[in-house]
Structures are given as C-alpha cells and as structure tokens.
N, C-alpha and C positions, 0 to 999 in steps of 0.2 A: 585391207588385211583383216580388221574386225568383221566385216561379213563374209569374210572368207574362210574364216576360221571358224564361223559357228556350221556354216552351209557344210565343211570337212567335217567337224567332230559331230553336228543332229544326226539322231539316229532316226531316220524318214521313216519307219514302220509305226513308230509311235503317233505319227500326224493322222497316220488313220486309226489307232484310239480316240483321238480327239473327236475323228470325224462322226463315228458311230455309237462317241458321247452325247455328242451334240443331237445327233440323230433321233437316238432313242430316250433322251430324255434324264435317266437314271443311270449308275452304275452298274447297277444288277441286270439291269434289260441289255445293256452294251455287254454284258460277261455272259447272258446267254446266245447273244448273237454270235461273239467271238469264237464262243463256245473257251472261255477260260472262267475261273475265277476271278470273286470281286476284287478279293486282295490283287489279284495278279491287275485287276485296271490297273486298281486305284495305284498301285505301286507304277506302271506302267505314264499314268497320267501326273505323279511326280516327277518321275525323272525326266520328262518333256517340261514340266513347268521349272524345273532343275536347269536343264541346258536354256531355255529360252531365260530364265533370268527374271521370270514373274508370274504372277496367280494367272491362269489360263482360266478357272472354273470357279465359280462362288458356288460354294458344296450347299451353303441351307437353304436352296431352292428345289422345288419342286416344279415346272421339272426343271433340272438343274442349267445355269443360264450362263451365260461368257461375260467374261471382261470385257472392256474393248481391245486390249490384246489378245486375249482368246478369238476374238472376232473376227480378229488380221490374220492370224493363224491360220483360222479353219478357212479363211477366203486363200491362202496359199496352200494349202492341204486340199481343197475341191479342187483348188486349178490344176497340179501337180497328178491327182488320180483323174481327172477328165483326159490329160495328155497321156495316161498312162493307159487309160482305155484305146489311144488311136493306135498303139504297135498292134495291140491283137486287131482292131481293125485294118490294118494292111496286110495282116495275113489273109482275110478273106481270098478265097480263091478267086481273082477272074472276076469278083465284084464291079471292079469299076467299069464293066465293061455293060452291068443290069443299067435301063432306063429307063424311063417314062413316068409320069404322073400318079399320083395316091392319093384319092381326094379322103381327105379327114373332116370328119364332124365333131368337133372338140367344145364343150364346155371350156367357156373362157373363166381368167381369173386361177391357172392351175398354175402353186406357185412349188415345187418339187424340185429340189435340186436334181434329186436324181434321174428325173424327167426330163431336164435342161442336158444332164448330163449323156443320155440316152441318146439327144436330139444332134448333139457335138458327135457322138460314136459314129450316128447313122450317118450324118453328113462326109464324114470323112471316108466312111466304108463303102456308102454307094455317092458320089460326088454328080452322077449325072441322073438320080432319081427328084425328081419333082414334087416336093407337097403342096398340093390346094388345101387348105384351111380355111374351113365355114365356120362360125361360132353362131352356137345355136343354144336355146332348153335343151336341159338333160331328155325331157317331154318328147323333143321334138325330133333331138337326133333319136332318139332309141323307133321314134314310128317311123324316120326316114328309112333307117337299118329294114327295120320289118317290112316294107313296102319294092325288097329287094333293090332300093338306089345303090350304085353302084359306090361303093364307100364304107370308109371303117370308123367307127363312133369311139370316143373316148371321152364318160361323163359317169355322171350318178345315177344306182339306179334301186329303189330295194327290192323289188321284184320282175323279174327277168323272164321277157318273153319265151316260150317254150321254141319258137323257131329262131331262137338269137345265140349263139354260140356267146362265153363271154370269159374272161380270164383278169382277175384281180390285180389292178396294178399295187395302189395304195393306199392310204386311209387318210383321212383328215380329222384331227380334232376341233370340235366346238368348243371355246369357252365363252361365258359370260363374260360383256363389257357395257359398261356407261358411258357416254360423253360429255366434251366438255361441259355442255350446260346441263349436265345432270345436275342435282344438288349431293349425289355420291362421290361426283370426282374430285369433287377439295373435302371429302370426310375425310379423317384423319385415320381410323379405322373402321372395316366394315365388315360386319360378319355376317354369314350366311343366313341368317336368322333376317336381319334388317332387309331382306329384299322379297322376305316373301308376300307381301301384297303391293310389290313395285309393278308398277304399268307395263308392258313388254312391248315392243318393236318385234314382230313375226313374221315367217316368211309365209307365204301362199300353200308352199308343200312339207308346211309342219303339220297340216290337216290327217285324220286317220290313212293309213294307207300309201300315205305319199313320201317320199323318199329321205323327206329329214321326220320326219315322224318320232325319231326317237330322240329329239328334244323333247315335242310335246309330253313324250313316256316320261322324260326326268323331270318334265314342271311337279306335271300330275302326281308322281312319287316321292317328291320334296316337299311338296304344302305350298308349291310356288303360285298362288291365286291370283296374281293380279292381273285386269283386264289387260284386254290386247288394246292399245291405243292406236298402234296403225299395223295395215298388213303391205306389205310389198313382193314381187316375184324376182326383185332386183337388188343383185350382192351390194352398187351402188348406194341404191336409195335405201337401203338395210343403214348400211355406215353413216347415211347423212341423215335418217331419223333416228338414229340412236345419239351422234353429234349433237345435235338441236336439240337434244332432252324429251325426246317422248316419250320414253322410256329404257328400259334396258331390253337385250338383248343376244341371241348366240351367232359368234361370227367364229370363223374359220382363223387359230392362228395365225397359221406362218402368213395367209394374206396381210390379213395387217400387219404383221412385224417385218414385210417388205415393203411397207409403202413408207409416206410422211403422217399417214394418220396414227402409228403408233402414241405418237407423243401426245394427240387430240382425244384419244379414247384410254379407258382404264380397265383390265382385266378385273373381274371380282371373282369371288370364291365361287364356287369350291376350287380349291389348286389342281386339282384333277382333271375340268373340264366339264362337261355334260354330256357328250353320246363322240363317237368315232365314223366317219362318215368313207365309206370307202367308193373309188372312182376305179371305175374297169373299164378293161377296153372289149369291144360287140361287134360280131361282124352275122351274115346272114347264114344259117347251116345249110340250105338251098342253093346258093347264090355261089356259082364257080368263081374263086377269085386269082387273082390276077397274079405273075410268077413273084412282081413285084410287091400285092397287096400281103400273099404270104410271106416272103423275105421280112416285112416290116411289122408282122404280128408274131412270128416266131423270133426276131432279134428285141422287140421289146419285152416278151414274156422273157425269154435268158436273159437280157441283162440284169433282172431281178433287182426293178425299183424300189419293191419290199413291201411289206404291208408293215411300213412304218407310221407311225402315230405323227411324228411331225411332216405333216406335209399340208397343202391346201389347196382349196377350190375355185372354185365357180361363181360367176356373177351373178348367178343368176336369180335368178333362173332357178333353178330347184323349184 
C-alpha cells in the first residue's frame, strides 16, 4: 500500500528534471534546456525530493552528483522514458514490415544513455532490421566511410572529410585522473597548481591535428609541463597506465563512472574538466544508401541524443 501510494500521489514529469539534471550537469544548463527558469528547477527538484522523502542531488558539486537514492531514481526515470519512447515507436507506419542488414562502424567504449536509449527505440520500431557492428579507430572507420564501403561510421572526428556527410550526436568530457598507485590518490588535498610538472599517460591522437588535440591545447595553456611517461592508442591501456602510476592523465567521464575502475582512479582538478570531445555519426555523400541505412540516420538525428556534455567514448583508439 506504501508503494502504492507514493507511485499515485509522484508527479512523473518531475523525474525528468531529474533526468536532464543529471544530464547537464548544472541547474542553469538543465533550465536552458527546459527552457524554464533556475528557480522554477530548483523548485521543481524540491518537490520530487519532497515526495520521494530524501536528498536526490548534493547541490555543492560541480558538476552536480546524486545520492545513491538520486541514483535509483534516475535508473527508474531512464527506464520509465525509454518505454515511453516505444508508444511513438509503434506509431511508425508499416515499420515493422522494413528489413535487412546495417552494417555500422562504431567506436567502441560509447557510454550515452541516450544512445542506449535510441538503440531500445529502434529495436522496437523496426524489430526485423539487422545491425552488424564492427568496432574500429575512429582513423579507421572514417577511411572505411571514405573508400565508399557500404556502412555508417559512429566515432570521433576533428576534421571531417570533404566527401563525408556527418551530423553531431554528442559530446564527451575529458577530465583529469590519477590512480591508485599515483602518490595523488591518498593526497588529502590537491590543487591544480601541484600537478603541473606531473608525468602524463597520453593518448597517440593528442598529437597536433588529431582528434583529442584539445587536450594537448589545455596542457600547453595551463603550465601543464610534465613529460609524457607513456603514449597509448588504447582507452584500455590509458586506464591501466594511469592505475599503475605513470602518470596522470585525460579520460572520458561517464566511461569510467560506468565501470568498477571508478573507485581505482581519482578525478582531479580543474572541476570543469579539460576539452569536450564530440562523436558524430558519417556516412558517404556519393554512396546511394540503403532505404533502411536512411531510416537509421534520420531516426538517430530526431531522436536528438544532444550535444550533451555528460556522455562518453571510445577505447581507443582515438
């Protein structure tokens, strides 16, 4: 009767405050998405923490973080709007009747709910379409694309072939982290200042020109001097030489805040992060594509995964 009576009296619109709290990080960024005012969140994100009967949000976080009841919440607020995405998916007209094969070239390691979410839509909306799934270099897919192979790429890219069509899904932030056998993860305090001639763990394509590049841009414009102690092309082997102490380095949040290395690694400053890494989806301006390859580029641009800031990457690769 108690979860009956809270499931009657919650007011469900408020859950997706929540969600597009959680999302964007900030009050203010969730009140221009909403398009309302802060007050109106913040007021909005009381009276869910009202009915639910405890703190959902620790406010003096940057960006701001959950409880672990906030955390159960938002995991019943995704599931609640993914099922709410499959009614408009049965409206489709005559969809289930599209079939056949879509071979995708994907950057592994994309951790986006909204992506997951997308993936739950389509499944339900065409039931008898097919994905093949390669996971490749961002490098690699984008020269398969160009080489006219029959396929649609979803990776990282900063500069975009002139015969490659491409449309923005989402963005990833970078932050600084150390691990456990850094000698930063049991400092008590650490400020931005102490790590500027810290050793770095870097990726291959922090180099000029290459797609995380604007790391390198925030070393160089911070005073961040310290050598590079190991390079990698692997999101992997990134996580496990920054674990083992070679140094520090920029990893993709929400990757690690989905895995078990959260608790193994330590974000450090700045609270903001270091550069926004965006992953779009490429397909060939040449290359006729398929009734089905179109249905699955035009339902992933509308469902509008967003060019939100919390989202994440790639193993790679990069």
């Amino acid at each position: 009767m108690i979860q009956k009576k809270l499931a009657d009296s919650l007011n469900w619109t408020l859950l997706h405050v929540l969600i597009v709290i959680y999302e964007e990080g900030s009050i203010s960024v969730a009140a221009n998405r909403l398009k309302i005012t802060q007050s109106a969140v913040s007021q909005n994100l009381k009276k869910l923490e009202e009915q639910i009967g405890s703190q959902l949000v620790i406010r003096n976080t940057k960006p701001l973080k959950l409880t672990p009841i906030g955390h159960y919440c938002l995991q019943v607020a995704q599931t609640i709007f993914t099922e709410i995405t499959s009614i408009e998916a049965m409206k489709g007209f005559n969809s289930h009747l599209l079939e056949g094969e879509i071979k995708l070239l994907v950057a592994s390691r994309i951790h986006n709910q909204k992506y997951n979410d997308f993936l739950v839509y389509f499944k339900k909306k065409y039931p008898n379409i097919t994905l093949d799934l390669t996971v490749k270099s961002s490098k690699d897919i984008l020269n398969d694309i160009e080489q006219k192979n029959p396929a649609v790429g979803i990776c990282l890219a900063r500069h975009t072939p002139e015969i490659l069509n491409q449309k923005l899904l989402f963005k990833q932030r970078y932050y600084l982290y150390c691990g456990y056998h850094h000698p930063l993860f049991a400092a008590k305090d650490v400020s931005f200042d102490s790590l500027l001639k810290e050793d770095f763990v870097a990726f291959s394509s922090e180099d000029v020109g290459e797609v995380l590049f604007p790391i390198t841009v925030f070393k160089e414009t911070h005073g961040l001097t310290g050598r590079i102690s190991a390079y990698t092309n692997n999101l992997d082997e990134a996580v496990r030489l920054i674990y083992t102490g070679y140094g520090i380095g920029a990893l993709p949040d929400q990757f690690i805040a989905s895995t078990y290395l959260e608790s193994k690694l330590r974000r450090l400053p700045p609270k903001e992060g270091v550069a926004d890494i965006p992953v779009h989806i490429f397909w060939h301006k040449h290359r006729a594509l398929s009734i089905i390859e179109t249905r699955f580029i035009e339902e992933i641009v509308d469902f509008n995964i967003s060019v939100s800031v919390h989202a994440t990457e790639s193993d790679e690769t990069v």
